[in-house]
C-alpha positions in Angstrom: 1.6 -35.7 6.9 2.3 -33.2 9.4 1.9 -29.0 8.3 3.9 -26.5 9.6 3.0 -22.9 8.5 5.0 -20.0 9.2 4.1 -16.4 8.5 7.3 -14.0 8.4 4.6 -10.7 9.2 6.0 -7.7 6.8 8.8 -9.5 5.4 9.3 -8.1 1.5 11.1 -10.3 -0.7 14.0 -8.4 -2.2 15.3 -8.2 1.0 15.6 -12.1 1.7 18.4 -12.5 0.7 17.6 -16.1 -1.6 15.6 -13.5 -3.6 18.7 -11.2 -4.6 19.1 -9.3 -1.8 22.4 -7.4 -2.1 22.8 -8.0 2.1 22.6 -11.9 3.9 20.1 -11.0 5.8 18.7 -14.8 5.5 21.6 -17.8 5.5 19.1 -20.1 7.1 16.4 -19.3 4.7 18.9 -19.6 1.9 19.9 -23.0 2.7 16.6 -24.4 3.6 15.3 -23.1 0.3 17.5 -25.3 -1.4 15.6 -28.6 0.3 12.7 -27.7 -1.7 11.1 -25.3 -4.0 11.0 -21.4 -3.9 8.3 -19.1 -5.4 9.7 -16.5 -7.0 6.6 -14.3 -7.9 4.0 -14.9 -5.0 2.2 -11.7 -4.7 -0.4 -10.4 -2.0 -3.9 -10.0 -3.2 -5.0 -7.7 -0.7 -3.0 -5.8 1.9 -1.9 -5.1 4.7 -2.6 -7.9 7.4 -6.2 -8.3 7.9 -7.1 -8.7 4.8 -3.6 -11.0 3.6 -4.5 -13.4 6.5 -8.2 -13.5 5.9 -7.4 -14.7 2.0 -4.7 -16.9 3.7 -7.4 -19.2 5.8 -10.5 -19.0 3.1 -8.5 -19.3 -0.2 -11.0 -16.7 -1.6 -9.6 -13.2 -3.0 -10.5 -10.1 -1.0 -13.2 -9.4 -3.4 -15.4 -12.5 -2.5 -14.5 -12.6 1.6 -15.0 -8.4 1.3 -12.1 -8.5 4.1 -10.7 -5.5 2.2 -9.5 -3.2 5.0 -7.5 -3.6 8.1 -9.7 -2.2 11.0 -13.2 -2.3 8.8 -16.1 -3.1 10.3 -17.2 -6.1 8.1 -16.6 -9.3 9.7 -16.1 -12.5 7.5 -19.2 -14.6 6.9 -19.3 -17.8 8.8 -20.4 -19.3 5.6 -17.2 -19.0 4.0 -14.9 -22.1 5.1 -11.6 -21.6 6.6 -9.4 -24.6 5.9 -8.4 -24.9 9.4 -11.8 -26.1 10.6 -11.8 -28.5 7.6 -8.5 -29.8 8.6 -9.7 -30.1 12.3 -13.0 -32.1 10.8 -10.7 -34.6 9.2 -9.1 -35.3 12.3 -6.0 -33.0 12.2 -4.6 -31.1 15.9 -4.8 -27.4 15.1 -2.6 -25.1 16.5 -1.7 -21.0 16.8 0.7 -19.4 18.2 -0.1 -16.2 17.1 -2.4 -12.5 18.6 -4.1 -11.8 15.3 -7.4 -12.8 17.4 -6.7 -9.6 19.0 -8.0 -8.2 15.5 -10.4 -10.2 14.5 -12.5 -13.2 15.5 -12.7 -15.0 12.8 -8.6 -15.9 13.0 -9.5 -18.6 16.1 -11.5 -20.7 13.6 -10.5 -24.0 13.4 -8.2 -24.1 16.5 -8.2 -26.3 18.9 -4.8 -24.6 20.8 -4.7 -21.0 20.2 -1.5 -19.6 22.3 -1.0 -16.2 22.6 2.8 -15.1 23.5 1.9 -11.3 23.7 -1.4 -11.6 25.7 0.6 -9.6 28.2 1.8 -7.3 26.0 -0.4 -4.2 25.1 1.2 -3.8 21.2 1.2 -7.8 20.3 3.7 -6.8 17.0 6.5 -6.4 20.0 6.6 -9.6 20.7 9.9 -11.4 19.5 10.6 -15.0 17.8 12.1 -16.0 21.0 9.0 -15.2 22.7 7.3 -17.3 20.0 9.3 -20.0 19.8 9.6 -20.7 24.0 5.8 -22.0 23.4 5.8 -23.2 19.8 9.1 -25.6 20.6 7.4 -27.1 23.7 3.8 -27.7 21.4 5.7 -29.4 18.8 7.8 -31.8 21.3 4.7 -32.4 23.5 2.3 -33.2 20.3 4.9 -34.9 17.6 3.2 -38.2 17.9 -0.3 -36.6 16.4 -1.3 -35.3 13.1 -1.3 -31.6 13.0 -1.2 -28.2 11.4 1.0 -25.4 13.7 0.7 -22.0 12.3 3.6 -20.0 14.0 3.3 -15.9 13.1 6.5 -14.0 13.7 6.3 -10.4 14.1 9.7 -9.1 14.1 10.1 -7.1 10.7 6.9 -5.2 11.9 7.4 -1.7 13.0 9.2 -0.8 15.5 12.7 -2.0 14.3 14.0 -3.2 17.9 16.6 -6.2 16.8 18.3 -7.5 19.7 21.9 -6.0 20.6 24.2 -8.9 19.8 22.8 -7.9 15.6 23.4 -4.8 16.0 25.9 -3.3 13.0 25.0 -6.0 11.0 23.8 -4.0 7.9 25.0 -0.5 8.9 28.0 0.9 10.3 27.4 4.4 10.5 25.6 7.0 12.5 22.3 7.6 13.3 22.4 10.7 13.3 24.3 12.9 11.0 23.6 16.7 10.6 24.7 16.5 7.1 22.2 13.5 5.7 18.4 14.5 4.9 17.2 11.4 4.1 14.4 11.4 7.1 13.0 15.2 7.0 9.8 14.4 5.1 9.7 11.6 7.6 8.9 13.9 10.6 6.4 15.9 8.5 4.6 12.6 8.4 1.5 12.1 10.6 3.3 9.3 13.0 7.1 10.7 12.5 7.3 12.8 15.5 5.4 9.7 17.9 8.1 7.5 16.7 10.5 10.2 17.2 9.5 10.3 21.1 9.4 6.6 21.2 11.2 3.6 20.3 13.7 5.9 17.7 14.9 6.8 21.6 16.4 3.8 21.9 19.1 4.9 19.4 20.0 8.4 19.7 18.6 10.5 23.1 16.5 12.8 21.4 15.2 10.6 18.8 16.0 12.4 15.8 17.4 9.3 13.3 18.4 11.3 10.3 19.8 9.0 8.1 17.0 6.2 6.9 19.5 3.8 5.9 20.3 3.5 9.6 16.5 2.7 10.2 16.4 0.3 6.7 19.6 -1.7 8.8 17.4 -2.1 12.0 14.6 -3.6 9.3 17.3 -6.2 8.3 18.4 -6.7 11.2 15.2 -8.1 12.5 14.8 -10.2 9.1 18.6 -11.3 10.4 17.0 -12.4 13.8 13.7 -13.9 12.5 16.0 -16.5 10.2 17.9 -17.6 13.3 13.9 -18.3 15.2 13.2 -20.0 12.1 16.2 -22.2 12.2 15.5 -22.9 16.1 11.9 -24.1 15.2 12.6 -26.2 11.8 15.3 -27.4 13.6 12.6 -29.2 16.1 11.3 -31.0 14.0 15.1 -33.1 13.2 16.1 -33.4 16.8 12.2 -35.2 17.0 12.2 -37.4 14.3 9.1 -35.8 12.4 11.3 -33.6 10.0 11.0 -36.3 7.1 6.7 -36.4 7.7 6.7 -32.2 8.0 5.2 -30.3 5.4 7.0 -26.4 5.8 5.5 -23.4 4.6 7.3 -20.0 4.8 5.3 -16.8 3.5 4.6 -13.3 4.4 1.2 -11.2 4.2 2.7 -8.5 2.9 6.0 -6.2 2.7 6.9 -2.7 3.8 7.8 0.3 2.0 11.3 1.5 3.7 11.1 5.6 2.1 10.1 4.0 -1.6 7.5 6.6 -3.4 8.3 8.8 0.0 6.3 6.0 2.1 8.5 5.7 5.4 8.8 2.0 7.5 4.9 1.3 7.0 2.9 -1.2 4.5 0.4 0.9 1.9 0.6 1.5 -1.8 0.8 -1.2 -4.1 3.8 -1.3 -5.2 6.3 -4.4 -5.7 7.9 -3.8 -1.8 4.6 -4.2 -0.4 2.5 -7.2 -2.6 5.3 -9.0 -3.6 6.5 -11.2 -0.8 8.4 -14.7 -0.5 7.3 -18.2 -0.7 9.2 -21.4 0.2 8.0 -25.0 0.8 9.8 -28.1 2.1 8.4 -31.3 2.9 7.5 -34.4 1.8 6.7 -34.9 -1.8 8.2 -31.7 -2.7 11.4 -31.5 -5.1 14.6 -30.4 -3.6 16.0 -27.3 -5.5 13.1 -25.9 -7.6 12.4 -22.4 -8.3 9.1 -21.6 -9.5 8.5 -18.5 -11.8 4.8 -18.9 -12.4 2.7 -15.9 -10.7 0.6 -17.3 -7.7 -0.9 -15.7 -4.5 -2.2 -16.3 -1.4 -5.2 -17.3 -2.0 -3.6 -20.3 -3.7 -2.3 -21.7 0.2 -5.3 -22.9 1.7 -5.7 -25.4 -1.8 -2.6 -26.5 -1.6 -2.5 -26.7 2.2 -5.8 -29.0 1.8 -4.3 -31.4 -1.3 -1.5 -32.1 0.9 -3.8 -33.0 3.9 -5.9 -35.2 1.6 -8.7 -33.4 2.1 -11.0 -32.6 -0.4 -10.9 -28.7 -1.4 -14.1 -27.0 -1.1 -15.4 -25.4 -4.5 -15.8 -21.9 -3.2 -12.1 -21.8 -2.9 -11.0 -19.8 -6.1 -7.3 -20.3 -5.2 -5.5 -23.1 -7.6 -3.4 -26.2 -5.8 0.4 -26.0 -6.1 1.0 -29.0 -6.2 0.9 -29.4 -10.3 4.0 -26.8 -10.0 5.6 -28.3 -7.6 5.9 -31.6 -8.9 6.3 -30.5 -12.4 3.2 -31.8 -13.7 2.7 -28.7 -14.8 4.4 -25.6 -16.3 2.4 -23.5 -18.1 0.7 -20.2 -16.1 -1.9 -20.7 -13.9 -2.5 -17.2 -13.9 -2.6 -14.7 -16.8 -2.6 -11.8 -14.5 -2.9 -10.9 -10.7 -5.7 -8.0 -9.2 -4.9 -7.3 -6.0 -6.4 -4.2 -3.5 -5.6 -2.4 -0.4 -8.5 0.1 1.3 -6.4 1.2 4.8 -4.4 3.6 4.1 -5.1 4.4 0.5 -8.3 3.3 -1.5 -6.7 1.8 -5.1 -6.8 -1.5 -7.2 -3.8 -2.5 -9.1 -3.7 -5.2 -11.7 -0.6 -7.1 -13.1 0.6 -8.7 -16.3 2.6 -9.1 -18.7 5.3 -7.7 -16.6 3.1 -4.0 -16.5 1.4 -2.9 -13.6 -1.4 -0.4 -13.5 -2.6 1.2 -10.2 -6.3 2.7 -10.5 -7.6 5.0 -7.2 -11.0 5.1 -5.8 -10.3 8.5 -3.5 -7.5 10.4 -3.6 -4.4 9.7 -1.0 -2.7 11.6 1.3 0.3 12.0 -0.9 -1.6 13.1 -3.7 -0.4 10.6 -6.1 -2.0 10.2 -9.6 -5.2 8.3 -9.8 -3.7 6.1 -12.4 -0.2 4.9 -12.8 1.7 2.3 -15.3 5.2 0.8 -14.4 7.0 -1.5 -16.8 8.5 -3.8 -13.9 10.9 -5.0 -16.6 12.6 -1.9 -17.4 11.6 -0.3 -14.0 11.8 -2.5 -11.0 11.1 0.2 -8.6 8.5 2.0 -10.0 9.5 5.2 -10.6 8.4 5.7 -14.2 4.6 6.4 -14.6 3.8 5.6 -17.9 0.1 6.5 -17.8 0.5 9.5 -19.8 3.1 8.3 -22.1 0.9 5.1 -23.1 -2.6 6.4 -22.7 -3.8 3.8 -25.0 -2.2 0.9 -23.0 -3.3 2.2 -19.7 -6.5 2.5 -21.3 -6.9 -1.2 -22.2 -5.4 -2.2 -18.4 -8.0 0.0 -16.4 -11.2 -1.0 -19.1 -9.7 -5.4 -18.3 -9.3 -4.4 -14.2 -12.7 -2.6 -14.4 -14.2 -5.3 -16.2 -12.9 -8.0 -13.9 -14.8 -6.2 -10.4 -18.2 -5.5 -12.4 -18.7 -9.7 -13.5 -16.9 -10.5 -9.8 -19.7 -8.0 -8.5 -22.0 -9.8 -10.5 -21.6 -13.0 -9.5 -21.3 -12.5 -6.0 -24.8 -10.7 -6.0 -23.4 -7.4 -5.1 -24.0 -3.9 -6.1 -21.0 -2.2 -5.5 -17.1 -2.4 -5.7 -16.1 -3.0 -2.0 -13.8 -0.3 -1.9 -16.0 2.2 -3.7 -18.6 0.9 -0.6 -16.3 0.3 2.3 -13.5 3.4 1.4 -10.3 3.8 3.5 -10.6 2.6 7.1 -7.5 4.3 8.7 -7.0 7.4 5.9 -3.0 8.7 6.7 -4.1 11.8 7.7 -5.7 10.6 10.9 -1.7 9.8 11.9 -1.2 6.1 13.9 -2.2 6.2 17.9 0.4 3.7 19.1 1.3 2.3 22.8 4.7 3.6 23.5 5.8 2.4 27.1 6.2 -0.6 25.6 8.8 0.4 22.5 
């Protein structure tokens, strides 16, 4: 069996359009999702990308591979396996085409090809599916004969929003700039609002002054629009060479973005559903055509799964479960009875859900001075808006005592003395703004 992984970078599921999205912002995705089975609650352990893709290859939570922070200085141990080396050890060709080596080191392991579209680019999250897909198409036709896993990273939801012409006024027919609409003016109080401002937001009105964030939540779709269409193009390589049938797809994100949600403008922090919760689809062989799956898993759950369809035997230190007993149906019952996931970049917090409840705890306190412990009900509020904290002390209570329990015996029995988080704190705190390349926007 052949694997094909695609990561969608920043791509939040409510906005695919298979998950509910109000706008088709993902016919291909829509149909392909039909061929197989479609995750509907696959949730981010840790966040944003550094550590989302670290969990990714080990199959370890944050916790274990301490990978808690995007731009912290603790590298992964080499002692924790990566499932691309073990699929290169049982005789599998290994393939990127992906920059996140750019990051970190440890995202080369296991690769025997490791092509890098951007290299010539000085912000790699510019570069577009087209860009991708002009080396990943030739790979695929030039290596269909072998066994392999081809991990393909798109970049196009990431920030900055530049969708090609032809889908532009997809999603949005009005202005982008209209005196009367307020909707952006905390967004230029922010640390990066006035960069953006002088960069890429140029491209759309002279001065750069975007006032209305629906227009810039259309150029977000817009990109998810033209990301489906690089998708179909690649899946679409593996029919015209006869290897669709003996292809195992994968489709995930790392993580989502918060488009003004909780005052959070076009960037990926807070733990809140837009950012952790994040599509899942799979197609391939041995895989049922037409399932949805409702069961809570994560990503730490992919490199298992990834491994059990190889036929390779899964390493014990994974903590992540298979898929496969879902997928086939040999299994219904929860395979998780909660979810803790983390984020220490921006903001410094744990969050921990069940039972259809979430409950955020912080370590320091965050630039926009949100309380240090919130409660949502997801069922009667979906977006988070309600903290519940103070109205159910006693509940929120019994959540933070269960999440606070859960680090101390994982701190335990990992040897350590402290809660990563508590050690590491946040690695790029908002207030120190973004310093980002702009010739290139």
């Amino acid at each position: 069996m052949n694997i094909l992984a695609i990561a969608v970078d920043t791509l939040r599921a409510d906005h695919v359009s298979c998950y509910g999205y109000k706008y088709k912002t993902t016919p291909f995705l829509d149909e392909y999702a039909t061929r197989g089975v479609r995750f509907e609650n696959f949730y981010a352990p840790g966040i944003p990308t550094q550590p989302s893709f670290t969990t990714f290859y080990t199959g370890v939570h944050p916790i274990t591979h301490q990978i808690v922070a995007h731009g912290g200085k603790v590298a992964l141990d080499r002692k924790i396996p990566v499932f691309t080396e073990i699929l290169q050890k049982a005789g599998y060709l290994t393939c990127a085409i992906d920059n996140l080596w750019k990051m970190k080191p440890w995202f080369t392991r296991g690769y025997e090809f490791y092509i890098d579209p951007s290299a010539r680019r000085e912000y790699g999250q510019t570069v577009d599916c087209d860009t991708q897909n002009s080396r990943a198409i030739p790979w695929l036709r030039e290596h269909k004969r072998e066994r392999f896993f081809l991990f393909v990273h798109y970049w196009d939801p990431h920030t900055p929003y530049i969708p090609p012409e032809r889908y532009r006024g997809l999603f949005y027919q009005g202005k982008p700039f209209e005196p009367n609409n307020h909707s952006m003016d905390d967004f230029y109080k922010r640390a990066y609002g006035p960069a953006w401002a002088k960069s890429w937001f140029t491209r759309y009105v002279p001065d750069g002054h975007i006032t209305n964030a629906d227009f810039v939540k259309a150029l977000y779709d817009e990109e998810i629009r033209y990301v489906d269409d690089g998708i179909k193009k690649l899946i679409g390589t593996l029919k015209e060479e006869g290897i669709e049938k003996e292809t195992l797809v994968i489709i995930f994100s790392d993580h989502g973005e918060s488009l003004t949600e909780h005052g959070i403008f076009f960037d990926h922090h807070g733990l809140y559903e837009n950012n952790i919760h994040v599509p899942l689809i799979m197609v391939g062989p041995n895989v049922p055509r037409g399932r949805t799956i409702k069961q809570l898993v994560q990503h730490t759950d992919l490199a298992p799964t990834i491994l059990e369809a190889a036929q390779v035997r899964i390493p014990e230190s994974m903590e992540g479960k298979s898929l496969w007993p879902l997928i086939s149906g040999e299994k219904n019952e929860p395979i998780y009875d909660k979810l803790i996931t983390e984020e220490s970049t921006r903001m410094c917090k744990w969050a921990m859900l069940k039972d259809n409840y979430k409950f955020i705890l912080a370590r320091e306190s965050d630039y926009y001075h949100f309380p240090p412990r919130e409660l949502y009900d997801l069922n009667s509020d979906p977006e988070e808006k309600n903290n519940l904290a103070e109205e159910k002390p006693s509940l929120a209570r019994q959540y933070e005592e269960e999440l606070e329990d859960w680090i101390e015996q994982r701190i335990r029995r990992l040897n350590r003395k402290l809660d990563p988080l508590k050690e590491q704190g946040a690695s790029m705190p908002y207030w120190l703004g973004w310093i980002h390349p702009r010739k290139y926007w």
